[in-house]
N, C-alpha and C positions, 0 to 999 in steps of 0.2 A: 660507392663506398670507398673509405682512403683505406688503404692498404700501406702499411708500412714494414719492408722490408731490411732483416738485420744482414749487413755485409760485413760482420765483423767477428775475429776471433776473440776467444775468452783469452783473460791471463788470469794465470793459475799455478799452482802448486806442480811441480812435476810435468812441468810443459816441455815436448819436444825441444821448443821456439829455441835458438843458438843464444838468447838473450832472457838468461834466467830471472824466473819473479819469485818470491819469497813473499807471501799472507798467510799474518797468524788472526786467526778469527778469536775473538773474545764473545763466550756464550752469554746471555741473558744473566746468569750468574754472577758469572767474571766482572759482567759489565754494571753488577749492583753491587758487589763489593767496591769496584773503585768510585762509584756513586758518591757508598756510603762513607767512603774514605775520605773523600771532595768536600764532602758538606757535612763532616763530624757528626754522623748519627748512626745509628746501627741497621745493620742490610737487613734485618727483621719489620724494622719502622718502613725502607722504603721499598722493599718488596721488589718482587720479578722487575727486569728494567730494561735498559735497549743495548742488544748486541751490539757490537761496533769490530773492527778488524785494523790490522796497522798493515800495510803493504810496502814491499821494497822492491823496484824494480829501475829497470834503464825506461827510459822514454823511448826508446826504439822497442820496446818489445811488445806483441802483440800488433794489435793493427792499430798504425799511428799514420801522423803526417809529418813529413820530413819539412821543416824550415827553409828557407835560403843561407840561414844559418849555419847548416849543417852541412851544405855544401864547401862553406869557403867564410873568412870572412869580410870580404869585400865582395861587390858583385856589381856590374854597369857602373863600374868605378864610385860605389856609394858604400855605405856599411851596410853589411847584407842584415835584412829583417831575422827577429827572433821569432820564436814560435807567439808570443803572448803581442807582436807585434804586425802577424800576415793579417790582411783586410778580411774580413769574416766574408765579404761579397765573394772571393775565390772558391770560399770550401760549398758554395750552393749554388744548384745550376741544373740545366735541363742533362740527364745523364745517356752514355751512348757505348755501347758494351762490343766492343771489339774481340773475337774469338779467334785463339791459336791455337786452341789445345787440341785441337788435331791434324793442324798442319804444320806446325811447329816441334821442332824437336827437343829435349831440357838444352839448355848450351848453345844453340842457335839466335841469331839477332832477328828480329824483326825490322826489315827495312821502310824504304819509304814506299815504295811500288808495294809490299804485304798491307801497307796500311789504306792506303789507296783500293786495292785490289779489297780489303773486307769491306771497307766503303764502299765499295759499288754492290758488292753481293748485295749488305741489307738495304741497299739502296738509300742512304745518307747523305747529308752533306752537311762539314763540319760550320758549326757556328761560332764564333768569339766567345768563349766563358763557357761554354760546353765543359764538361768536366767526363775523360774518357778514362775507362775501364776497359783494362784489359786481361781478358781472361788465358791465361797458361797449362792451366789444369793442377798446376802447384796446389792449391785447393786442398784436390783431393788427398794428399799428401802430410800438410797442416798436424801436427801432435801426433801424428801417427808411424814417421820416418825419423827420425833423428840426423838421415841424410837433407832432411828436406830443404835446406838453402841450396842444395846443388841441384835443383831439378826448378826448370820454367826455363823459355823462352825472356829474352828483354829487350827493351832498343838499342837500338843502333846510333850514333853521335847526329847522323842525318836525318835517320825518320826523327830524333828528337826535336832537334829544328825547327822539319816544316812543321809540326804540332804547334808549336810554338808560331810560327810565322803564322797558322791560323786562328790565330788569339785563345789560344787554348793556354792556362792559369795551374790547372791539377791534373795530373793524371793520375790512378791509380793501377793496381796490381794485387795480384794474388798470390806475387814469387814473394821471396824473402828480399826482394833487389829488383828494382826497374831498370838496372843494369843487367847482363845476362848471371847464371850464376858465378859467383864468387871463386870456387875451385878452377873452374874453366878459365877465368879473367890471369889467377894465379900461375897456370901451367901457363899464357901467353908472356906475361909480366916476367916469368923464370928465361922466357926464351928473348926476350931485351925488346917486346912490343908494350911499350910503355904506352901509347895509344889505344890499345887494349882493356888498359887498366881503370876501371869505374868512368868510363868517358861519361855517361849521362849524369853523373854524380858532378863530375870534373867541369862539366857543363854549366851547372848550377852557377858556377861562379861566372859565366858569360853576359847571361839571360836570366833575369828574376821571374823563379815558377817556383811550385812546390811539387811533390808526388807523396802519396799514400801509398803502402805497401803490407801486404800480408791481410787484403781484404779474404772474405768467403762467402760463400752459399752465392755467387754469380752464377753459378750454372743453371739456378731458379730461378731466373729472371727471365719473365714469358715471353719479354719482345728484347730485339737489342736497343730501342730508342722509345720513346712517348711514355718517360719518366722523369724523375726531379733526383736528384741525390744532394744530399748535406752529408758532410764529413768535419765538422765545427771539431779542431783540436784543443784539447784541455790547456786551459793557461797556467800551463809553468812557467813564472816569472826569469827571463833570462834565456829558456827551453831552447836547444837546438830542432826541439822534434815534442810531438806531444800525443799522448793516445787520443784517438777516436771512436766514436760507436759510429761508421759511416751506416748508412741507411739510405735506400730506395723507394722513394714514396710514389706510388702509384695512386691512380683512381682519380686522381683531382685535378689533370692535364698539365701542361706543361710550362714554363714560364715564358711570357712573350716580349716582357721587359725586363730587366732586370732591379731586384726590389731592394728598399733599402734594408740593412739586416744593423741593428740595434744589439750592442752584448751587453745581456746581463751577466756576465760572471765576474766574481773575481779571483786573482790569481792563486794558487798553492804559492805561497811565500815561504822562502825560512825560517824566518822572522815572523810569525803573524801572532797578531790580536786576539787570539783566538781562545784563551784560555791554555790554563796548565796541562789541560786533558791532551794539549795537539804537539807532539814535539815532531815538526817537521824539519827535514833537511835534506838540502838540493847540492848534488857535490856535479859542481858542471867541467867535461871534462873536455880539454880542447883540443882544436885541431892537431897541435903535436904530439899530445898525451894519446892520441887515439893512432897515429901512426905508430908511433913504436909499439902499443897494445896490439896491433895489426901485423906487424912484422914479426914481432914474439908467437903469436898465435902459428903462422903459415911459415915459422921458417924462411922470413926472407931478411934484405939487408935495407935500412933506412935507403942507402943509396938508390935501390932500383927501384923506386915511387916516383913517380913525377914530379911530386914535389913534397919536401919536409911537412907538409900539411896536410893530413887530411881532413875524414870528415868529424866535425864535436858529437858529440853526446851528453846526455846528464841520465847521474843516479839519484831518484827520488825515494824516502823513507818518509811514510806520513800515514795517520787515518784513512779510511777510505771514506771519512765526513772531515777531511779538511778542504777547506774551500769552499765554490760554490760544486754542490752534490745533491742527490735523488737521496732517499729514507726510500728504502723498498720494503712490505709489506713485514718481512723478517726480522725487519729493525725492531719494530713495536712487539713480536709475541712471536714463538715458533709456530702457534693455529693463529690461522685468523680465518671467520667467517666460517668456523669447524674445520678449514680443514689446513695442509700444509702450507704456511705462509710460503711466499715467493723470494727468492732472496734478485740482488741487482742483475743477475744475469738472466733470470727468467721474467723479468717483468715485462706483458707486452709494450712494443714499439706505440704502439696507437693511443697508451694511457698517456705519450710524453709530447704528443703533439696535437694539437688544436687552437680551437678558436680564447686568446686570452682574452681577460680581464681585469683591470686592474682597478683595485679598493686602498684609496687611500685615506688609513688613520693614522697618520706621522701627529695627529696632535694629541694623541692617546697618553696616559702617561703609564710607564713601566706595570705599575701594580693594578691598571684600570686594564679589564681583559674587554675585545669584541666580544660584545653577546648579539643576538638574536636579533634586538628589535636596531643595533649599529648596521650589521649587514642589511637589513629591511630597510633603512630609512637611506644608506649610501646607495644604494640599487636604484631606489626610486629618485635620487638624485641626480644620479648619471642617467635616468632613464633605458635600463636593462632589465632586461627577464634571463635569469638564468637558466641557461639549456644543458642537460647533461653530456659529459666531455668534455665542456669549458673548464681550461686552464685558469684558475681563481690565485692571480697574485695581491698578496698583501706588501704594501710599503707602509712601514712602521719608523721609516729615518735612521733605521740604525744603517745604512747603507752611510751617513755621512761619517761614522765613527769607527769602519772599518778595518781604514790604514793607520794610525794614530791614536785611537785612544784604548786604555790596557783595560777599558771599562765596556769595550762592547757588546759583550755578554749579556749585559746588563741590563742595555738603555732602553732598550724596544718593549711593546706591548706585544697582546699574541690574542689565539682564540681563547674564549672559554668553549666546559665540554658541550655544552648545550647547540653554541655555534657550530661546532665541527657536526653535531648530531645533524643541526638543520640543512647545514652541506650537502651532506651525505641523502639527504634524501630528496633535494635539487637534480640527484644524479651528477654530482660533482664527487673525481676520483684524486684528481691530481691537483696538487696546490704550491703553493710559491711564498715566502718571504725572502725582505732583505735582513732579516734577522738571524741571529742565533739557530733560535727555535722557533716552534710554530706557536711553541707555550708562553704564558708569561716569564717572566725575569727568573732565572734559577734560583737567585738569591731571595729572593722574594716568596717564591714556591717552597725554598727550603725554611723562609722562616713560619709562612703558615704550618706546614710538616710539624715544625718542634711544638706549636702551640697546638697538636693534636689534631690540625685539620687534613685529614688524608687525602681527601677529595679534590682538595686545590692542587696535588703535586700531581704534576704531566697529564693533567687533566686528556688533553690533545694526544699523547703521545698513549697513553692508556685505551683512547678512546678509541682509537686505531684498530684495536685486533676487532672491532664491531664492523667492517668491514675494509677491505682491502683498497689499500689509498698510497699514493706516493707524496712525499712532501722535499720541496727543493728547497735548501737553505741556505743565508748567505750570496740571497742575489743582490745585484747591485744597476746601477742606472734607471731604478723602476723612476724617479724623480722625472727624466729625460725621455718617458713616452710621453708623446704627444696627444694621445684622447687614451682614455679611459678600455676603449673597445674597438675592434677594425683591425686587428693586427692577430698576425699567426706565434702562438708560442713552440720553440721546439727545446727541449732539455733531454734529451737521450742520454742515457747511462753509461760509462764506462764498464765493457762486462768484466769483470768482477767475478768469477765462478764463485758461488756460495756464500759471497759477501753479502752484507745489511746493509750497503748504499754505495752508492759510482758514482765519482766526478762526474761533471756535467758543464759540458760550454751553452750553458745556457744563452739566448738568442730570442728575441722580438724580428719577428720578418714582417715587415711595413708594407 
């Protein structure tokens, strides 16, 4: 049985984390007020509706993955990769869990011979595309210290290397910095060891890698090796760094080639398509703006950095359903199924990965909803039997009107409720468009609404609290699978504490 484990912190309200996040939730209420605001009718016509939240945070905060971007911007004398730009093959790979946290002290390096040296304990040998974790015990620390960037073990400029020289692509960590901590780096940097100062950071700009930082819950991890980890970073358009929900997938062995991985997402833009409801904005801050924010913070002089440059960053302000994202249980009702709906950070791991599907009605038109006997007769077309767990993507072509047209909203078809019922009792939890919504056309829904039909509005989205379902919206490249079925879908959630949906780097693993 697959097991999927979460390796990743919440971002939240009142976080320890040195990289404050700010979400304001908007209750079922709030969220039928602005509805009924949208579509000029009164919140009494359109009744209880779907939460939503707006989030404001840096893309380093929480457990992300650092770009090449963010190192530097050049890198092997090329333009160093953005986050919406690293090969999704890096962040998935057979996973292999390196432990310091008790031979390692906070502030000490781990060298080459330590890494070596836990290599032979669990008895290993490093592969190309391995993606290593490494445990510090920083962990334990996580929203509970306000010191906590100053405590973990990190590499050393050499053990970085050989990692590297063994074709290793990510490494991950548990500290606030794959570097050692930050205060320590400071007091060497003070004393004129500029060599000292973020080398594995400084690095980045030598050798094209990535690292994740501020992973959790490694210390549950039953073996150090004979698992898979994905850490697929959210596409911010531009991103030095993008959050992840890394995850641990156990149970289903390990990978012996490396497969192709297909992204369905598209980016959080500034700019998007998206309707009035989404005002996002990306304030990307660069390599020089982040050294003097660095030298203001610690008290030092631009002069003693190594160089004028350090590392970028971006602030992100946007819905927590801009982009491609999960609808977790919450979204649709605060009960579903009688009891506490789940919001994005409690939903389990295992409803977000499985065996896909993909049903294509791209010649649907807008007001023409799936019903019943379209699912029945596309099944038997593609020749499938639906099994409970399968990931059911719908391509409806609003994926080609994503970037470009201020009518996307619009264009796509959706389920009726009937269809969602007959899902649901397929044993199918978790679902997929490149659409909007799961529903038909808003515009469309709100004009049956005024002509008294109540039943036609979010049919899908109502139908929801009848039992406990995720729906991902806004995927895109469904056009670009290649069969119908054979392929692994993973969309894990950004956690979100108490949020109604998480970004999501949606992914086909071929």
């Amino acid at each position: 049985m697959v097991q999927v484990r979460d390796l990743s912190v919440a971002l939240r309200n009142g976080t320890m984390d040195p990289n404050e996040v700010k979400i304001t939730h908007l209750s079922h209420t709030e969220s039928m007020r602005k509805m009924a605001k949208g579509v000029c009718l009164p919140a009494d016509v359109i009744g209880p509706f779907c939460a939503n939240d707006h989030v404001e945070a840096l893309t380093h905060a929480g457990t992300h993955v650092d770009a090449p971007w963010h190192f530097g911007p050049i890198v092997e004398g090329k333009p160093a990769k953005k986050i919406d730009e690293v090969p999704l093959e890096w962040c998935y790979g057979n996973g292999v869990l390196l432990d310091f946290s008790q031979t390692k002290k906070s502030g000490e390096g781990i060298s080459t011979e330590d890494l070596k040296g836990e290599l032979q304990r669990i008895g290993y040998t490093l592969k190309p595309m391995d993606i290593v974790l490494i445990r510090t015990g920083a962990e334990e620390l996580f929203d509970k210290d306000p010191k906590f960037g100053a405590y973990g073990s990190g590499l050393v400029r050499e053990s970085l290397m050989w990692l590297l020289d063994q074709g290793i692509k990510l490494i991950g960590t548990d500290a606030f910095t794959l570097d050692i901590p930050i205060p320590r780096m400071v007091e060497e940097l003070k004393k004129g060891n500029r060599e000292a100062f973020f080398p594995i950071h400084y690095a980045g700009r030598e050798r094209e890698y990535i690292h994740a930082e501020k992973l959790s819950n490694l210390k549950t991890l039953p073996k150090p090796f004979g698992f898979k980890v994905a850490m697929f970073p959210i596409k911010v358009e531009g991103g030095a760094g993008g959050w992840t929900r890394a995850a641990a997938i156990e149970g289903e062995g390990i990978l012996t080639k490396k497969p192709e991985i297909l992204d369905l997402s598209v980016p959080i833009l500034a700019e998007a398509m998206e309707g009035s409801y989404y005002e996002n904005r990306i304030d990307h801050l660069t390599h020089v703006e982040e050294a003097r924010k660095f030298v203001k913070t610690f008290g030092l002089t631009l002069d003693l950095l190594p160089s004028p440059e350090f590392y970028a960053n971006d602030f992100v302000s946007c819905p927590s359903h801009a982009g491609t994202h999960l609808d977790a249980p919450w979204h649709f009702g605060p009960v579903v199924e009688g009891k506490p709906a789940k919001t994005a950070d409690r939903v389990p791991l295992e409803w977000c990965y499985g065996d896909g599907v993909l049903l294509d009605f791209s010649y649907k038109q807008p007001n023409d909803p799936i019903t019943v006997i379209d699912l029945m007769n596309k099944l038997k077309q593609i020749d499938y039997d639906l099994k409970p767990g399968d990931i059911v993507l719908f391509r409806t072509g609003a994926e080609d009107h994503y970037f470009t047209d201020p009518n996307f909203c619009e264009v796509a078809t959706g389920l009726s409720g009937d269809a969602l019922m007959w899902l649901f009792g397929k044993g199918i939890r978790t679902m997929g468009t490149d659409s909007f919504t799961l529903d038909i056309s808003i515009q469309i829904m709100s004009q049956k609404l005024k002509a008294g039909d109540r039943a036609a509005y979010f049919p899908v989205h109502c139908g929801s609290v009848v039992k406990e379902s995720c729906h991902a919206e806004k995927l895109y490249n469904l056009k670009k699978l290649p069969r119908p079925y054979g392929f692994k879908v993973a969309m894990f959630p950004i956690k979100l504490e108490n949020c109604s949906a998480g970004w999501t780097r949606a992914v086909a693993i071929l």
